[in-house]
C-alpha positions as CSV (number, residue, x, y, z in Angstrom):
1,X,85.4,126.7,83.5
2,X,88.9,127.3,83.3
3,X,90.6,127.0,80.0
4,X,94.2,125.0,80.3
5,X,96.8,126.4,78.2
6,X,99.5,124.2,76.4
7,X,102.0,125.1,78.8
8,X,99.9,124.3,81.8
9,X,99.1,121.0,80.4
10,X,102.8,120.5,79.7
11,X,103.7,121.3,83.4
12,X,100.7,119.0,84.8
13,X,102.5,116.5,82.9
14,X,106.2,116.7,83.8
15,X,105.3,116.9,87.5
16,X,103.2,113.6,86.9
17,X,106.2,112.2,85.6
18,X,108.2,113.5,88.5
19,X,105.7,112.0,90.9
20,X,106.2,108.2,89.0
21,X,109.7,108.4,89.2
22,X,109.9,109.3,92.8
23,X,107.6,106.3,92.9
24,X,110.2,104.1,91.2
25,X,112.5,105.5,93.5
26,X,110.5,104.6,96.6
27,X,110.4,101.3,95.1
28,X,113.7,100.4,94.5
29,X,115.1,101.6,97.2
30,X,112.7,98.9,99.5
31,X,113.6,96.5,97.7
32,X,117.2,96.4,98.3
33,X,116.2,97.3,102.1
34,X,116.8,100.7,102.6
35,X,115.6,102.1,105.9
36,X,112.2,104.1,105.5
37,X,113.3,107.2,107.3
38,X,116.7,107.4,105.2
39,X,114.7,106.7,102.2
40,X,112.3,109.2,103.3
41,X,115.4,112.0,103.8
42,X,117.2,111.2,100.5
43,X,113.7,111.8,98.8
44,X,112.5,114.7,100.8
45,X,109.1,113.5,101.0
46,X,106.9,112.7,103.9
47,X,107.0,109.4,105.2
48,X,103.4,108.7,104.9
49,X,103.7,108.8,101.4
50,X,107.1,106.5,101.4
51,X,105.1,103.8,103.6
52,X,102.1,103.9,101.2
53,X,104.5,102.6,98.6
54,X,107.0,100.6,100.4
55,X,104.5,98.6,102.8
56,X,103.5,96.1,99.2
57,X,107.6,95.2,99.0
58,X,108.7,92.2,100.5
59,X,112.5,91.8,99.8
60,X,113.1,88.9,98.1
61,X,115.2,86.1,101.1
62,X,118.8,86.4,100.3
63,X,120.3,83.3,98.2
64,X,122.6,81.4,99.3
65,X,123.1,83.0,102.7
């Protein structure tokens, strides 16, 4: 078995972090209603991935409208 050296684990774990941030992103940005393809292109990921995440938003009804 392959041994993982400190900097590999260090790497694993930065582009986990990356991966929950662009998570937070994806999040965010469905909330306040931004269109999945322009969220898609501002991310530069592939929409199945932004649809995954953004199909569990509902936006919350606008007050007072």
């Amino acid at each position: 078995m392959k041994e993982v050296t400190g900097a590999e684990a260090i790497s694993k774990q930065l582009d986990r972090m990356i991966q929950i941030l662009e998570d937070i992103f994806i999040l965010q940005a469905s909330v306040a209603r931004m269109n999945r393809k322009k969220l898609r292109a501002v991310i530069g990921k592939d929409m199945k991935r932004v649809n995954r995440i953004s199909k569990h938003i509902k936006p919350a009804a606008d007050v007072g409208a």
